[in-house]
C-alpha positions in Angstrom: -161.9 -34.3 -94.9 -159.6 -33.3 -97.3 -160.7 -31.9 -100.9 -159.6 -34.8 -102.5 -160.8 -37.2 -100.3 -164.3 -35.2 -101.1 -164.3 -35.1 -105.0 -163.2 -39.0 -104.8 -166.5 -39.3 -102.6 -168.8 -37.4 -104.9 -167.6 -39.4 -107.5 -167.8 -42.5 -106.0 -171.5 -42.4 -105.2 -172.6 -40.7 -107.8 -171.4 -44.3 -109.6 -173.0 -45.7 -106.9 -176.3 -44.2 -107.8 -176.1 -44.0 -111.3 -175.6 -47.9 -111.4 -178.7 -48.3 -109.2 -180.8 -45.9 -111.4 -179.7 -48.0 -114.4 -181.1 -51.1 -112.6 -184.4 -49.5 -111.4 -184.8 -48.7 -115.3 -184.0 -51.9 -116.8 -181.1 -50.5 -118.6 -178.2 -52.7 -116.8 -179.2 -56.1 -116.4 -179.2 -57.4 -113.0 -175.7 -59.8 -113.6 -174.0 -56.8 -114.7 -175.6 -54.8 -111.9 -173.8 -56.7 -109.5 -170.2 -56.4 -110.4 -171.3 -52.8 -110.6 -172.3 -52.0 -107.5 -168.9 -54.2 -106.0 -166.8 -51.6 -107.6 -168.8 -48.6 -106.9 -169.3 -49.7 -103.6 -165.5 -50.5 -103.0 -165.0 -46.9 -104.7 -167.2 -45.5 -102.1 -165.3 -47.3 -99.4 -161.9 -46.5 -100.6 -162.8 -42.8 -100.8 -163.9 -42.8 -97.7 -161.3 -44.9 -95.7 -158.0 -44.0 -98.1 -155.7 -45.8 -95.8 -157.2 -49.1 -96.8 -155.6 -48.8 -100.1 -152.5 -48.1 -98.7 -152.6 -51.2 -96.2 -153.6 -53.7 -99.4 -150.3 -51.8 -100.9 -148.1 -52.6 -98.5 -149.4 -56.0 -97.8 -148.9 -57.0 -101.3 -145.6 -55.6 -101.7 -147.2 -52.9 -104.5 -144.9 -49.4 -103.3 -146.8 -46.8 -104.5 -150.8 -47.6 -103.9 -152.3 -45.6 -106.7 -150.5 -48.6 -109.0 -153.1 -51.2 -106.9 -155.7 -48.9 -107.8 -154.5 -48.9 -111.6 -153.7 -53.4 -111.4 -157.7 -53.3 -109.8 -159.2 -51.3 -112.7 -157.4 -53.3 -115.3 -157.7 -56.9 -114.2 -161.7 -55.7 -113.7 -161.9 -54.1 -117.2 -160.5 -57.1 -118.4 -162.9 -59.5 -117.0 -165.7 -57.2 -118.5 -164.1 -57.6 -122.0 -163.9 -61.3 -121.8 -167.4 -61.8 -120.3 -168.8 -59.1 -123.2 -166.7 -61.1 -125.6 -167.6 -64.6 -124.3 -171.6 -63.0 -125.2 -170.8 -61.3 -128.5 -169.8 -64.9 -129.5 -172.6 -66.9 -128.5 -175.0 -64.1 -129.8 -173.6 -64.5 -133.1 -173.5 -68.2 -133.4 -177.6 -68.0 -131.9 -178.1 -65.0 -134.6 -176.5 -67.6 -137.5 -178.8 -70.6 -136.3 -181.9 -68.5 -136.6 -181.0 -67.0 -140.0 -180.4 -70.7 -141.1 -184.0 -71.3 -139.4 -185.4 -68.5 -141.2 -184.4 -69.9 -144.5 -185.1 -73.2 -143.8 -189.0 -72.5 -142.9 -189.3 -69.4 -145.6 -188.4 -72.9 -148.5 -190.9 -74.5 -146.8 -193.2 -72.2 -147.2 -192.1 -71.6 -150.7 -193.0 -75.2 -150.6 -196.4 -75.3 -149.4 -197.5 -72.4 -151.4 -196.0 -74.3 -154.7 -197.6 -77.3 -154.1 -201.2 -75.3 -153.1 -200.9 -73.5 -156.6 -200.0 -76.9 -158.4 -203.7 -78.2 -158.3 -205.6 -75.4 -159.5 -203.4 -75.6 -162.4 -204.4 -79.0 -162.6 -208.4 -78.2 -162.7 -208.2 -76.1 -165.8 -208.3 -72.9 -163.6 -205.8 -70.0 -165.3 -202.9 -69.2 -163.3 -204.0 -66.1 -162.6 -207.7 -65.9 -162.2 -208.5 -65.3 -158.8 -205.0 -65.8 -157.4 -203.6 -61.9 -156.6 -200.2 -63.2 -156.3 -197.9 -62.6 -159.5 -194.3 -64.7 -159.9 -192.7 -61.8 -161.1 -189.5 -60.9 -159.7 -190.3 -57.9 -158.5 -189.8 -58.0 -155.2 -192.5 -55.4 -154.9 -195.2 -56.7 -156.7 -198.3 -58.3 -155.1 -198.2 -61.2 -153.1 -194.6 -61.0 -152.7 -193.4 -61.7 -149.1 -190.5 -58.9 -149.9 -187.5 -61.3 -149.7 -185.9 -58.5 -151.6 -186.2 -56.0 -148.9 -184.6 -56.6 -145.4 
């Protein structure tokens, strides 16, 4: 085997097994995992059989294979993008509905805890005795849910 033929192997299933170690971790989800191992497998495969590169060359008219190589790696880089991309948006619309969730039960709670203080009011009781919670603004103060620290 030639040297390069060699270092493209080494390299190939080292991507091979780092993409498998990754999975066995739970560090590369398993839909991810299996583009993965496609294109470390076809790495593998092309490193050891060379000549099948230049074959899919020539059969699609490409002159010089190392340029299929090169159209491969793009068009699959690009499909990663757009996938990651596609996520990225519905992650931030799903992060915006559960901030708007969070702020819709926080009033209600707000709410609740108005209308719970209302009545002892009510009874004569001070607003203060026996109650630990202050309505000072101070986001630090007792009985504040901290809505000033995130």
């Amino acid at each position: 085997m030639a040297r390069l033929t060699v270092v493209t192997l080494a390299i190939a299933v080292a991507a091979f097994l780092l993409v498998l170690e990754l999975l066995r971790r739970r560090k590369l989800r398993e839909k991810y995992a299996a583009l993965w191992v496609v294109v470390a497998g076809l790495a593998v495969l092309l490193s050891i059989f060379p000549g099948l590169l230049n074959g899919a060359a020539a059969l699609l008219g490409i002159a010089v294979p190392s340029n299929l190589l090169f159209l491969m790696s793009l068009l699959v880089l690009f499909a990663v993008s757009l996938q990651l991309s596609r996520e990225v948006g519905m992650l931030e619309e799903q992060t915006r509905r559960l901030a708007e969730e969070v702020g819709a039960l926080r009033l209600h709670l707000d709410r609740i805890e108005r209308d719970r203080r209302v009545p002892k009011d009510e009874t004569g009781d001070s607003a203060g005795s026996g109650d630990i919670r202050s309505d000072s603004p101070d986001p630090g103060a007792v009985g504040s849910r901290g809505h000033g620290h995130q």
